[in-house]
C-alpha positions in Angstrom: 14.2 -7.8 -10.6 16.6 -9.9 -7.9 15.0 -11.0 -4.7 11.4 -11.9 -5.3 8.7 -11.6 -7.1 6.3 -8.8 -7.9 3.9 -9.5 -5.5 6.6 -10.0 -2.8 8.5 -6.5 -3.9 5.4 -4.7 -3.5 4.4 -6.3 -0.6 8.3 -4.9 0.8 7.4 -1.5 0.1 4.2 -1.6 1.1 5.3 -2.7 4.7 7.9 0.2 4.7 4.8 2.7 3.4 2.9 1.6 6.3 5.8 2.1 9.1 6.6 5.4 8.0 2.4 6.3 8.1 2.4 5.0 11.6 5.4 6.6 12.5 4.6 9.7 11.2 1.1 9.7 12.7 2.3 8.7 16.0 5.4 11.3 15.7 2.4 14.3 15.1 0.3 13.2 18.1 3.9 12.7 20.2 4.7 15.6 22.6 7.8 17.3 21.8 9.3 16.7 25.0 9.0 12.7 25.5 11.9 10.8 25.5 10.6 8.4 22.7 10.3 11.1 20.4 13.8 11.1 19.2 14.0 6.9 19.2 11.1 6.9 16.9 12.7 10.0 14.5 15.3 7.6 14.2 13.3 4.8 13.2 11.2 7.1 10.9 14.5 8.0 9.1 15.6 4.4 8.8 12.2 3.5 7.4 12.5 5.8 4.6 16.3 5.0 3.4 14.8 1.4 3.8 12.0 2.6 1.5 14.2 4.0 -0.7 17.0 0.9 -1.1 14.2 -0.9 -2.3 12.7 1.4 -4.8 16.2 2.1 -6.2 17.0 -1.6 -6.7 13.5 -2.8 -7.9 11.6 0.2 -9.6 15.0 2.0 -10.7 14.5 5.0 -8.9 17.2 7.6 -7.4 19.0 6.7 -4.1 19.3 10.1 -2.4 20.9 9.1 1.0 24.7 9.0 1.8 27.4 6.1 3.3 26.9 8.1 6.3 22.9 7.9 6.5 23.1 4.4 4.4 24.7 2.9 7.2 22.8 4.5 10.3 19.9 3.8 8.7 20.9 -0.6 8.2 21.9 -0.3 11.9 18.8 0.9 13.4 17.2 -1.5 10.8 18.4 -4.8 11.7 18.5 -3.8 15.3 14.6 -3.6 14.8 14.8 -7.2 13.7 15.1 -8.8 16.8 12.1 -6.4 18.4 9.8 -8.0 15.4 10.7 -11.5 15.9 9.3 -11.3 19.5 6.2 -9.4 18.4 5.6 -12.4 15.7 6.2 -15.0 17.6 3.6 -13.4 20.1 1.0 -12.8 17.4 -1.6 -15.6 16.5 -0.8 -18.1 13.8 -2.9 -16.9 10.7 -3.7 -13.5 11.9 -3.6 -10.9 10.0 -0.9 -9.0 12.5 0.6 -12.2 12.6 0.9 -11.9 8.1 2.0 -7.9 8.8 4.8 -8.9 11.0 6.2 -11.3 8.9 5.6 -8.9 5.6 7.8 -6.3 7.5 10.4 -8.3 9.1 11.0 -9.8 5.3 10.9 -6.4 4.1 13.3 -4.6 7.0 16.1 -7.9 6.3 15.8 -6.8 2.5 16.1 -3.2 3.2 19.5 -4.4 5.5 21.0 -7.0 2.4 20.7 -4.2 -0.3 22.1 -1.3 2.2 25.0 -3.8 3.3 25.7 -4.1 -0.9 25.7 -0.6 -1.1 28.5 0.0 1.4 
C-alpha cells in the first residue's frame, strides 16, 4: 500500500464515494437546461476517474479510463483544490464539515499525484 494507511485509503475513497452521490443526486434534481449542469458532469466524471486511480493503486483493481480522460479528469481535479481550501478555511475548527473538507481535499491531491504518475 503507498501513501497512507488503511484507515486514511478508505477514508480517500470514501470522500470520492460521497462526491459522486452528491453529484449524482444534485445532477437528477438539476434541470436539463441550466448552465451548471454541464460544470457539475464534468466534475461528476473527474470524481469517478479520481475514484478509480485510487482503487487501482490501493485495492488492485482495473483502471478503465484513457491519457485523454486521465488527464481531463487531474485538471478539473486540482482546479477543485483551490475551491475547497476556501470552503475549509470557512468551516469551523472541529466540525464535522470542517473534518469532510479536509478528508476530500486530501483525497482529490491523491487522486491528482497518482493521475500525474500515470501520464
Amino acid at each position: 500500500m503507498s501513501e497512507g494507511s488503511a484507515v486514511e485509503q478508505n477514508q480517500a475513497i470514501a470522500a470520492f464515494e460521497s462526491v459522486i452521490q452528491k453529484s449524482e443526486h444534485a445532477l437528477d434534481s438539476m434541470a436539463s437546461d441550466i448552465p451548471a449542469r454541464k460544470t457539475l458532469i464534468k466534475r461528476l466524471k473527474a470524481a469517478k476517474v479520481g475514484l478509480a486511480v485510487l482503487q487501482s493503486v490501493w485495492q488492485e483493481k482495473s483502471f478503465k479510463y484513457d491519457t485523454t480522460e486521465s488527464k481531463e479528469a487531474r485538471n478539473v481535479l486540482a482546479g477543485m483544490l483551490p475551491m475547497l481550501g476556501k470552503f475549509y478555511d470557512k468551516a469551523k475548527q472541529g466540525s464535522s464539515q470542517h473534518t469532510l473538507i479536509q478528508r476530500r481535499i486530501a483525497a482529490f491531491e491523491l487522486a491528482v499525484k497518482f493521475l500525474d504518475e500515470r501520464s
